[in-house]
Short mmCIF file of the C-alpha atoms (twelve columns), coordinates in Angstrom:
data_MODEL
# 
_entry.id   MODEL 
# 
loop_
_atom_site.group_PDB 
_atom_site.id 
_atom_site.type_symbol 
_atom_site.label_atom_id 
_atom_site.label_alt_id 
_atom_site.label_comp_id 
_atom_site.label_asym_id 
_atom_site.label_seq_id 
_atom_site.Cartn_x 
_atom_site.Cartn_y 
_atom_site.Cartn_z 
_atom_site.pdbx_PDB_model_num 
ATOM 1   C CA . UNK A 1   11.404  -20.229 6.478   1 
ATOM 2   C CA . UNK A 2   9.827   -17.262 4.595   1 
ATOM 3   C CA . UNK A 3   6.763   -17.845 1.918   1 
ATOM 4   C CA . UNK A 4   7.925   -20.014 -0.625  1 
ATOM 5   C CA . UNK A 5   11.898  -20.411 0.364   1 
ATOM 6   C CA . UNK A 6   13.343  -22.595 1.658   1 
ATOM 7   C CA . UNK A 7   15.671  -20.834 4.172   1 
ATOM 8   C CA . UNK A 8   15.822  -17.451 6.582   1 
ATOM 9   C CA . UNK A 9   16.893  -14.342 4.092   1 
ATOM 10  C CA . UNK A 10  18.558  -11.608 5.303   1 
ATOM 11  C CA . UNK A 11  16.829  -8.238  5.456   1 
ATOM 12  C CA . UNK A 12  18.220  -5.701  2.465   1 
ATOM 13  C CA . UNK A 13  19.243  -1.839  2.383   1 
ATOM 14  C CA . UNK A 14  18.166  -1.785  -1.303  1 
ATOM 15  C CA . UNK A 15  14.966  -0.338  -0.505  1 
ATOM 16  C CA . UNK A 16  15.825  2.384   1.233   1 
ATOM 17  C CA . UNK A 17  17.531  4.007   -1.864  1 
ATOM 18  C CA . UNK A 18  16.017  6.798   -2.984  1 
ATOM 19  C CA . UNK A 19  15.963  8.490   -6.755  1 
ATOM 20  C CA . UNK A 20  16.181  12.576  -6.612  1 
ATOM 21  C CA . UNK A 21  13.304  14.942  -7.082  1 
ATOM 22  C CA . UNK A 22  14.181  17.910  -9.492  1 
ATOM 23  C CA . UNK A 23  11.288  20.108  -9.449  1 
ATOM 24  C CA . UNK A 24  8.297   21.380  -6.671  1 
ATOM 25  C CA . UNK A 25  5.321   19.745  -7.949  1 
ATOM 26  C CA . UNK A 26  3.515   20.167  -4.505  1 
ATOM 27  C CA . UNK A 27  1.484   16.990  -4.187  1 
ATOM 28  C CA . UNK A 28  4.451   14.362  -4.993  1 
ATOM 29  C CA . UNK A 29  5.172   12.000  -1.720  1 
ATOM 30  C CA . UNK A 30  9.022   13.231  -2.610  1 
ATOM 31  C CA . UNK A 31  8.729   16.615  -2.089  1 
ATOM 32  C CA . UNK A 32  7.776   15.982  1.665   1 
ATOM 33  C CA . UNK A 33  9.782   14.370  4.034   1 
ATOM 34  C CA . UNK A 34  8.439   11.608  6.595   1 
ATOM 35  C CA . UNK A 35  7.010   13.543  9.735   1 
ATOM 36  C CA . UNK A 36  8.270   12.622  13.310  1 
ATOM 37  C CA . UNK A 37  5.593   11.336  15.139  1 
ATOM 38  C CA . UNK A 38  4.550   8.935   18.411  1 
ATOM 39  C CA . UNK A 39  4.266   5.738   16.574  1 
ATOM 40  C CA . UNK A 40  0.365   4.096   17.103  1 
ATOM 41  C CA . UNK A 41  0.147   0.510   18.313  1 
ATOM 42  C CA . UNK A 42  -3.302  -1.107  17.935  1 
ATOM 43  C CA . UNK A 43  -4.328  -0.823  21.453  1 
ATOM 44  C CA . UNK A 44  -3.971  2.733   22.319  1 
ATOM 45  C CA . UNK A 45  -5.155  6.312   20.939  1 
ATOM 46  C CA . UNK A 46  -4.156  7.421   18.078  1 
ATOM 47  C CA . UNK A 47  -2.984  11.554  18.586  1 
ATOM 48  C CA . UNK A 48  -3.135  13.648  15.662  1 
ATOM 49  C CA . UNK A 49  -0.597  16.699  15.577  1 
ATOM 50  C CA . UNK A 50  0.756   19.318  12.554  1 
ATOM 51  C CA . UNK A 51  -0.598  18.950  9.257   1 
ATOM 52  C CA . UNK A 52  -1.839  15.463  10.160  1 
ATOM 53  C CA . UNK A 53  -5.301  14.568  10.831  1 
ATOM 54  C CA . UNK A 54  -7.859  11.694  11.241  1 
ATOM 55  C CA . UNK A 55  -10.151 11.464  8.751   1 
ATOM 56  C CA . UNK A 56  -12.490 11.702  11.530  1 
ATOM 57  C CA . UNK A 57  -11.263 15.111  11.576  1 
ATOM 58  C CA . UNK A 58  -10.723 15.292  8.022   1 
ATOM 59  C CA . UNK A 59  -14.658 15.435  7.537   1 
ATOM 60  C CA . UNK A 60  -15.133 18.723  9.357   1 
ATOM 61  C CA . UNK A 61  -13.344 20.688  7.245   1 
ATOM 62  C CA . UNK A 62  -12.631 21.781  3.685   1 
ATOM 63  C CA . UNK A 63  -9.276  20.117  2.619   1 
ATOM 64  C CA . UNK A 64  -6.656  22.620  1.556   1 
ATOM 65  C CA . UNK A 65  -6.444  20.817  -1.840  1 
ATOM 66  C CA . UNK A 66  -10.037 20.608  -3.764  1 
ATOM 67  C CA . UNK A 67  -9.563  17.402  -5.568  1 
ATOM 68  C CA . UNK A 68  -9.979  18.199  -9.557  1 
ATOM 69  C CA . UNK A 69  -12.221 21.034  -10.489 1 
ATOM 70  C CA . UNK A 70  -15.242 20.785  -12.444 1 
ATOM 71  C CA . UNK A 71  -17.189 17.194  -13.041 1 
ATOM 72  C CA . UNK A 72  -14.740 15.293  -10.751 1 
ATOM 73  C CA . UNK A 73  -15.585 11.826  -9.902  1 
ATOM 74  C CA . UNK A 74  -17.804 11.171  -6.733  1 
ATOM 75  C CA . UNK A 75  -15.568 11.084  -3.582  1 
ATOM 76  C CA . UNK A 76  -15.345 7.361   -2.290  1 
ATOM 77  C CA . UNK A 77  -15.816 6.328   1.424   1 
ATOM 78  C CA . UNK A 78  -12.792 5.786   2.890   1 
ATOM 79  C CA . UNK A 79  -13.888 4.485   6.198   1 
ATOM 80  C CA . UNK A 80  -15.594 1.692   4.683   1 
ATOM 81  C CA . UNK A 81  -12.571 0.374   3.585   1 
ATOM 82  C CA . UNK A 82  -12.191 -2.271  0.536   1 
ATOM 83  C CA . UNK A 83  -9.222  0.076   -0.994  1 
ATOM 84  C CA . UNK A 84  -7.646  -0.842  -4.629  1 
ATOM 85  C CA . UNK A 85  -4.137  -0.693  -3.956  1 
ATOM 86  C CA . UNK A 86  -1.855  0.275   -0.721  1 
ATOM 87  C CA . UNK A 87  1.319   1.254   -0.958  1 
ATOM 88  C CA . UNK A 88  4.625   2.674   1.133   1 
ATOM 89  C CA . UNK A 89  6.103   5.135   -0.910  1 
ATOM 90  C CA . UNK A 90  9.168   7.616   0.718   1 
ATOM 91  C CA . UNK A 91  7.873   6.184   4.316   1 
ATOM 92  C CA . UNK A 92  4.506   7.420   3.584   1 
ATOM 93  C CA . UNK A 93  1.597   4.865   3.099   1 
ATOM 94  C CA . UNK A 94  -0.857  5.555   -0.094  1 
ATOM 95  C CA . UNK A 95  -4.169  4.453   -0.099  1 
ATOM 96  C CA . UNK A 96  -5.557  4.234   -3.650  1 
ATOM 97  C CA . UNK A 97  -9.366  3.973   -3.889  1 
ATOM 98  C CA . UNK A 98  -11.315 4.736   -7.807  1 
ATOM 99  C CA . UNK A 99  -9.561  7.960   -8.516  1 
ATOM 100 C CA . UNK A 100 -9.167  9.410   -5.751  1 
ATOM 101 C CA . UNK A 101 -5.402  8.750   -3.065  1 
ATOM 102 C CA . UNK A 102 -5.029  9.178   0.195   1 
ATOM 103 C CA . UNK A 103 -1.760  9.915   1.973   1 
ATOM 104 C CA . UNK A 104 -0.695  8.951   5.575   1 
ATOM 105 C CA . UNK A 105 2.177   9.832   7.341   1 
ATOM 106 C CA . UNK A 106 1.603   7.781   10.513  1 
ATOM 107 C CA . UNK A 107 -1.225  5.613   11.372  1 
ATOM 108 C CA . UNK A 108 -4.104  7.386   11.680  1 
ATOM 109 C CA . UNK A 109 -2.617  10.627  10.857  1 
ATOM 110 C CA . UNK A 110 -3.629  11.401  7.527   1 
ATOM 111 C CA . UNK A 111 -1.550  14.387  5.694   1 
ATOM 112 C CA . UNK A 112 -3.870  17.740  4.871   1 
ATOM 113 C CA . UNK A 113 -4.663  18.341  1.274   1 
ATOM 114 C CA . UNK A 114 -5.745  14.773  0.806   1 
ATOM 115 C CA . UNK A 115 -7.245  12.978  -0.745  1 
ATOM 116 C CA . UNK A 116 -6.235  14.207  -4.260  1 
ATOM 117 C CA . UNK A 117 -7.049  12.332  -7.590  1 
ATOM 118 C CA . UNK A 118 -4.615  9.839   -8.843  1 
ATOM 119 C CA . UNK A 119 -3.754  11.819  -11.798 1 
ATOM 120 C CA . UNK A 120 -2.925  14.798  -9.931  1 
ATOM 121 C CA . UNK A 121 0.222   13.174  -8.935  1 
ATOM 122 C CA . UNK A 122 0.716   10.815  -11.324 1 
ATOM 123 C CA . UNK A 123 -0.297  13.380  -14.398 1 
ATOM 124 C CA . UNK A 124 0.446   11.491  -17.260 1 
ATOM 125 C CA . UNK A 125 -1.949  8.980   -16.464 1 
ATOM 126 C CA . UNK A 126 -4.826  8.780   -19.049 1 
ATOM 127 C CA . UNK A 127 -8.401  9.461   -18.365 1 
ATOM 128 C CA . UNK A 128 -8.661  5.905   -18.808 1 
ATOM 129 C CA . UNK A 129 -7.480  5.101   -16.207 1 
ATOM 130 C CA . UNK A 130 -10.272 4.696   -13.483 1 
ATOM 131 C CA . UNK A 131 -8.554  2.773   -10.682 1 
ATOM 132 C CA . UNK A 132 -4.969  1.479   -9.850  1 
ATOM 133 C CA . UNK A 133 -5.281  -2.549  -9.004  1 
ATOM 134 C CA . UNK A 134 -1.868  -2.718  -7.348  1 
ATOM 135 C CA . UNK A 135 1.106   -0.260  -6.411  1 
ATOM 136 C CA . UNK A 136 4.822   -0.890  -4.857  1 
ATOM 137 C CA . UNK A 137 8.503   1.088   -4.656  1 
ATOM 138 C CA . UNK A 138 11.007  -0.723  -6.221  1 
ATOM 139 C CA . UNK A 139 14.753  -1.119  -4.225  1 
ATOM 140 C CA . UNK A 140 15.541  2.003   -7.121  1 
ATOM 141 C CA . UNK A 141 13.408  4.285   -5.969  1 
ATOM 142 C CA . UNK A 142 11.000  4.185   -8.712  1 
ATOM 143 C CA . UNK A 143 6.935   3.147   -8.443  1 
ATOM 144 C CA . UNK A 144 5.574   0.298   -10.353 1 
ATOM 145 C CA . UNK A 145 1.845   1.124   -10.876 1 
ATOM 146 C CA . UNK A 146 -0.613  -1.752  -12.061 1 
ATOM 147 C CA . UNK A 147 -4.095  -1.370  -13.839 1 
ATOM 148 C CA . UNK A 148 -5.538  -4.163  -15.665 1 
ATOM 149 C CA . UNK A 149 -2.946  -6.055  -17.608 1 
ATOM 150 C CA . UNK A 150 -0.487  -3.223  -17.626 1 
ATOM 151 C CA . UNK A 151 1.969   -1.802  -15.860 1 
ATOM 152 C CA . UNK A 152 3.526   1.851   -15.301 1 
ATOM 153 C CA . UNK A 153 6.947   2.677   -14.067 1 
ATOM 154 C CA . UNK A 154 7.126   6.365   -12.619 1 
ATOM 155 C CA . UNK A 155 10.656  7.603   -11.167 1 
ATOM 156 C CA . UNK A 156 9.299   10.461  -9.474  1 
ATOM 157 C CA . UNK A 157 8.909   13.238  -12.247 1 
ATOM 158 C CA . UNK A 158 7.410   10.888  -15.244 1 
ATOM 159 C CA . UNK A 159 6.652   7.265   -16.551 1 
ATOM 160 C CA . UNK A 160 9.741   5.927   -17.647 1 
ATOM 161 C CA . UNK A 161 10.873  2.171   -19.628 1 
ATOM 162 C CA . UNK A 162 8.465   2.688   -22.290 1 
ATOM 163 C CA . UNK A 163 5.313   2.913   -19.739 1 
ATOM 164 C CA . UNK A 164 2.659   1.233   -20.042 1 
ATOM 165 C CA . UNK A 165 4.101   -2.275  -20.375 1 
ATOM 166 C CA . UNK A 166 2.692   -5.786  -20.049 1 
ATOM 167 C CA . UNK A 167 2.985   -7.744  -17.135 1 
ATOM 168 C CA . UNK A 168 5.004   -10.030 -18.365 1 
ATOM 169 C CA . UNK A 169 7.807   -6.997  -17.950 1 
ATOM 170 C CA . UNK A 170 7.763   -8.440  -14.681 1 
ATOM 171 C CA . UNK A 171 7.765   -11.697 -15.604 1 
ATOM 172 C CA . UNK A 172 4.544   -12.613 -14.602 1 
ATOM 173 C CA . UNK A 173 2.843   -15.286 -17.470 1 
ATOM 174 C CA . UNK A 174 0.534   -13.765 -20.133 1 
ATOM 175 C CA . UNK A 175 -2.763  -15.870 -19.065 1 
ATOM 176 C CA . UNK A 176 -2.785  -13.276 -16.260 1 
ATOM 177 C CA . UNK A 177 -4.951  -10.055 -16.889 1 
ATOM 178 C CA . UNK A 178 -4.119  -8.228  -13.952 1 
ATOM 179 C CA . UNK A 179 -3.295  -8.689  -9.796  1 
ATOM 180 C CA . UNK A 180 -4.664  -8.325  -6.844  1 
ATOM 181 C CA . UNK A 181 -1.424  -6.780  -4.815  1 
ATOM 182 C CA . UNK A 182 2.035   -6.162  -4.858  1 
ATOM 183 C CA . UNK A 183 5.014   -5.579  -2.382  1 
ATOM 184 C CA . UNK A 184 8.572   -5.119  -2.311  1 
ATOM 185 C CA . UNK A 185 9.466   -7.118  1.186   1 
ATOM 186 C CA . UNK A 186 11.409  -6.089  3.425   1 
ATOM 187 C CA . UNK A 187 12.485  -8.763  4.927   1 
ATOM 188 C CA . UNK A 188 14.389  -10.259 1.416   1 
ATOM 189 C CA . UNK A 189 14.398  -7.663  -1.393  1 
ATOM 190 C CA . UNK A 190 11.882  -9.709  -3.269  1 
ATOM 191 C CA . UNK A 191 8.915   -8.415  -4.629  1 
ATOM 192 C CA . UNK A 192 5.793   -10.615 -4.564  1 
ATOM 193 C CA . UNK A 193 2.462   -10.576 -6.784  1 
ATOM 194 C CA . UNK A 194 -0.394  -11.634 -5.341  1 
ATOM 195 C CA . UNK A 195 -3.553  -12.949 -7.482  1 
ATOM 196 C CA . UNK A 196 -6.457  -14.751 -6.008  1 
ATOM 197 C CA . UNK A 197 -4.963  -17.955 -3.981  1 
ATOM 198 C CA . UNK A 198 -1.600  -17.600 -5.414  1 
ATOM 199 C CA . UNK A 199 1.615   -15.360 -5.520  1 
ATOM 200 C CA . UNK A 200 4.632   -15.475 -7.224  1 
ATOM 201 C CA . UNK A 201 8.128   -13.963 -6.147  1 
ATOM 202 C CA . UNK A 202 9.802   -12.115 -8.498  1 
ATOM 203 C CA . UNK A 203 13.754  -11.362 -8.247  1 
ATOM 204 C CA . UNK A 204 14.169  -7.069  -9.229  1 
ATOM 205 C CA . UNK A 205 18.095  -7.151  -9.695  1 
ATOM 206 C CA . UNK A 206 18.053  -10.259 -12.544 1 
ATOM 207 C CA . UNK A 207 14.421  -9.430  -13.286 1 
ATOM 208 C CA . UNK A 208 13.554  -12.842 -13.304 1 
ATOM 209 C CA . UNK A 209 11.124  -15.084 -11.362 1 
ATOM 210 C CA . UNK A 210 12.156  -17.014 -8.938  1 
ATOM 211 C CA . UNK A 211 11.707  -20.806 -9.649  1 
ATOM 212 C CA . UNK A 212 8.989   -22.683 -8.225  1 
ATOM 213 C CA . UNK A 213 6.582   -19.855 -8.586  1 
ATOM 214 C CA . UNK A 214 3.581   -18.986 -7.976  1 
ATOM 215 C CA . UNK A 215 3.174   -20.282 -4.960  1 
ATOM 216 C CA . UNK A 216 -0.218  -20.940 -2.595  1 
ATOM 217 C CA . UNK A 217 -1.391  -18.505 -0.322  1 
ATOM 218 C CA . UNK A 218 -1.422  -20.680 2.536   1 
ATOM 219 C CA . UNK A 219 2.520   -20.262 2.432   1 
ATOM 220 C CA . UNK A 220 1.619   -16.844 4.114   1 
ATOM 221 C CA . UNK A 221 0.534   -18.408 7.276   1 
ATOM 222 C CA . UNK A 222 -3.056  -17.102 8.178   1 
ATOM 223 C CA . UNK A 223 -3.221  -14.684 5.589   1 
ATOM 224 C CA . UNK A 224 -6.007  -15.018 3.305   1 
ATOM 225 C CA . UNK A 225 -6.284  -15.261 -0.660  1 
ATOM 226 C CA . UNK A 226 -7.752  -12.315 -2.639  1 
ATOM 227 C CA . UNK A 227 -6.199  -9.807  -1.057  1 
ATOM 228 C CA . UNK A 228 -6.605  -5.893  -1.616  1 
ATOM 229 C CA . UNK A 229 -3.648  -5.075  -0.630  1 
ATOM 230 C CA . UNK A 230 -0.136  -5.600  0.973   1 
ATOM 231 C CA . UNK A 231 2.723   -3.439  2.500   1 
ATOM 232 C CA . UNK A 232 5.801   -3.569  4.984   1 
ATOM 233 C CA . UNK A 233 5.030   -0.566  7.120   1 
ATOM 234 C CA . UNK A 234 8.168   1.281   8.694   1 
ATOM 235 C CA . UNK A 235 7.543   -0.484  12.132  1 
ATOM 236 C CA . UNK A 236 9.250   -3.765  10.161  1 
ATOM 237 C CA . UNK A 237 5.901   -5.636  9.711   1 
ATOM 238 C CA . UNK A 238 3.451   -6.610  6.884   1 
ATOM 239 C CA . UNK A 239 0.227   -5.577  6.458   1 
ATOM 240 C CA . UNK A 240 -2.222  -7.227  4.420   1 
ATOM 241 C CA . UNK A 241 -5.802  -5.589  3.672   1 
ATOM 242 C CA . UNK A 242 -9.080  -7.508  2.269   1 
ATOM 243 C CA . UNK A 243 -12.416 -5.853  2.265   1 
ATOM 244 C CA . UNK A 244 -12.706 -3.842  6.111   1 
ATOM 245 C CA . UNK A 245 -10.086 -5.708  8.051   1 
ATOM 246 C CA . UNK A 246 -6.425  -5.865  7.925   1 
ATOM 247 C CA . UNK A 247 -3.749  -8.896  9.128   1 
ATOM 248 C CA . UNK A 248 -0.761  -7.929  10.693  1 
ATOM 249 C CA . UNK A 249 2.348   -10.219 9.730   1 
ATOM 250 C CA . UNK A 250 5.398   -10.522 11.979  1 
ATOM 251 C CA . UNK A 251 8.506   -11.085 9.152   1 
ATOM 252 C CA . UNK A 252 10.298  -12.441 12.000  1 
ATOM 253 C CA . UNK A 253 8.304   -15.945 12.659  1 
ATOM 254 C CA . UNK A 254 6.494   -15.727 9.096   1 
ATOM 255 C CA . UNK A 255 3.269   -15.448 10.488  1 
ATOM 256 C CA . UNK A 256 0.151   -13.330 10.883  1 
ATOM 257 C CA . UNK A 257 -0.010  -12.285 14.757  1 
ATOM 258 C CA . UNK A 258 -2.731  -13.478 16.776  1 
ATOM 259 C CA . UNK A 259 -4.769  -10.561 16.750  1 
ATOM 260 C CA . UNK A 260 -5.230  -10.205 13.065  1 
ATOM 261 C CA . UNK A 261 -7.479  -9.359  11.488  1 
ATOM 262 C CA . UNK A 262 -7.999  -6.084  12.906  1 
ATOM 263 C CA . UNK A 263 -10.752 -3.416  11.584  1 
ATOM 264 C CA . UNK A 264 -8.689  -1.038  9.260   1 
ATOM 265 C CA . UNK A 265 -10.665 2.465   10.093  1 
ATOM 266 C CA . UNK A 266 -10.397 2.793   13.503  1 
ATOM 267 C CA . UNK A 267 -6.578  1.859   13.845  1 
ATOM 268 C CA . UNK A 268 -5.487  3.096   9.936   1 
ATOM 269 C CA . UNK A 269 -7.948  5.862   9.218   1 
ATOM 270 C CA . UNK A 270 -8.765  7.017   12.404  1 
ATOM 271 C CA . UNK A 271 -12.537 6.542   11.794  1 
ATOM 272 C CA . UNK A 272 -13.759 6.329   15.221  1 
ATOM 273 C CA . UNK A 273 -17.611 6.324   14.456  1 
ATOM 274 C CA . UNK A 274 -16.789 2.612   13.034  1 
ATOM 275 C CA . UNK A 275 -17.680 0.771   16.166  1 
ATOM 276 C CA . UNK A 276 -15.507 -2.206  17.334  1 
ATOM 277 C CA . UNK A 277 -17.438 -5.811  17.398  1 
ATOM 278 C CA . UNK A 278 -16.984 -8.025  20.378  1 
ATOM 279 C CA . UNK A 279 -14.730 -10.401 18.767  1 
ATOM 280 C CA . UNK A 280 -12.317 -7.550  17.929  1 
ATOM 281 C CA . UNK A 281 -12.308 -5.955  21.575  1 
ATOM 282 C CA . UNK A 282 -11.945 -9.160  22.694  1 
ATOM 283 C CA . UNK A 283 -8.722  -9.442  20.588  1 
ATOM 284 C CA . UNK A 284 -7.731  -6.170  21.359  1 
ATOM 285 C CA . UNK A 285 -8.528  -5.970  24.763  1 
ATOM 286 C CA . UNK A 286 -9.089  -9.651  26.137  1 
ATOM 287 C CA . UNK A 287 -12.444 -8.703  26.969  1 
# 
């Protein structure tokens, strides 16, 4: 069964609509199309070719891009992990961490000019804005950004349906003053909001919440509450990120494989100074 229903859903083409782009603002994941590359498993070396790079890599060199210009905010640590939000948007994975994104075409191959501040891309953001909690593609194309207890819809050019809005535009209840994550699954079409030790499921084509909701955690078998983050990656799986490790969840038997968690720099970020612990090699490796 899949979290919180009570039978096997089939898998949807709704999310891989996409809305058009009408303009060349360079730094907006629509203007670039998904690069073909070797996909990276979590056993073997990650190869970095074209514009990609590791952030390993990344480090050596002036970016292409200078993030901002005068008095911009202090440029996070990547490879330490604990991101705000993670999101697949037009194949690409976004990594959202204080102001600052990161893009990814691949795993471990991280696209040049990055990281950029949010509002760079998203420019009608307000200065107020100093982090994004949570971050998701809807089936239409559009992005669904969350800070605090609001939420902005963005369809590629500008915020659209009145943006911000409350959460309960999502039909989440109004004791709520913000989430932890948010995904558009795969696997059903549903997406799901996850806050502390719970989650609700929330139905985009009636905009309604599914009954029974929210839901506990535990319903995501060996995933853990108070979660940073959570995406289906092109390879057909979740992903779930808390603090520096990640879980990896098969969508076939609804559950987290039994290597998770796995160390997100190394195998996401390419951040090979961040040394593996026994436990993980052992994982890895069987050794």
């Amino acid at each position: 069964t899949t979290p919180g229903g009570r039978e096997r859903e089939e898998s949807t083409e709704a999310g891989r609509r996409r809305n058009p782009w009408f303009g060349n603002r360079h730094h907006h994941p629509t203007t670039f199309y998904p690069r073909t590359s070797t996909p990276a498993s979590e056993d073997r070396t990650i190869l970095y070719q074209g514009d990609d790079e590791s952030v390993e890599v990344h480090k050596n060199h002036d970016p292409h891009h200078k993030p901002g210009k005068n008095h911009s905010p202090s440029l996070p640590y990547i490879c330490q992990g604990h991101f705000d939000a993670v999101a697949t948007l037009r194949g690409e994975l976004f990594i959202f961490k204080d102001e600052y994104l990161w893009r990814l075409s691949d795993m471990g191959a991280m696209v040049r000019g990055y990281p950029i501040l949010i509002r760079d891309m998203f420019q009608q953001l307000p200065k107020s804005v100093k982090k994004i909690d949570a971050a998701y593609q809807r089936p239409d194309g559009n992005i669904v950004l969350f800070t605090g207890d609001k939420l902005w819809v963005h369809n590629g050019r500008e915020f659209v349906e009145n943006s911000p809005l409350p959460l309960s535009y999502v039909a989440l209840p109004d004791y709520l003053h913000g989430i932890d994550a948010a995904q558009n699954w795969a696997k059903n079409g549903k997406t799901y909001f996850y806050k502390n030790d719970r989650f609700w499921r929330f139905d985009e084509s009636s905009k309604t919440m599914d009954p029974g909701y929210p839901m506990h955690m535990e319903r995501w078998h060996g995933v853990p509450s108070n979660l940073d983050a959570a995406v289906t990656w092109k390879d057909g799986n979740t992903y779930f990120f808390k603090g520096e490790l990640f879980w990896k969840f098969d969508n076939t038997w609804i559950m987290a494989t039994t290597t998770s968690p796995l160390p997100i720099a190394p195998i996401w970020l390419g951040c090979h100074e961040e040394a593996l612990t026994k436990p993980i090699m052992k994982r890895l490796f069987g050794v």
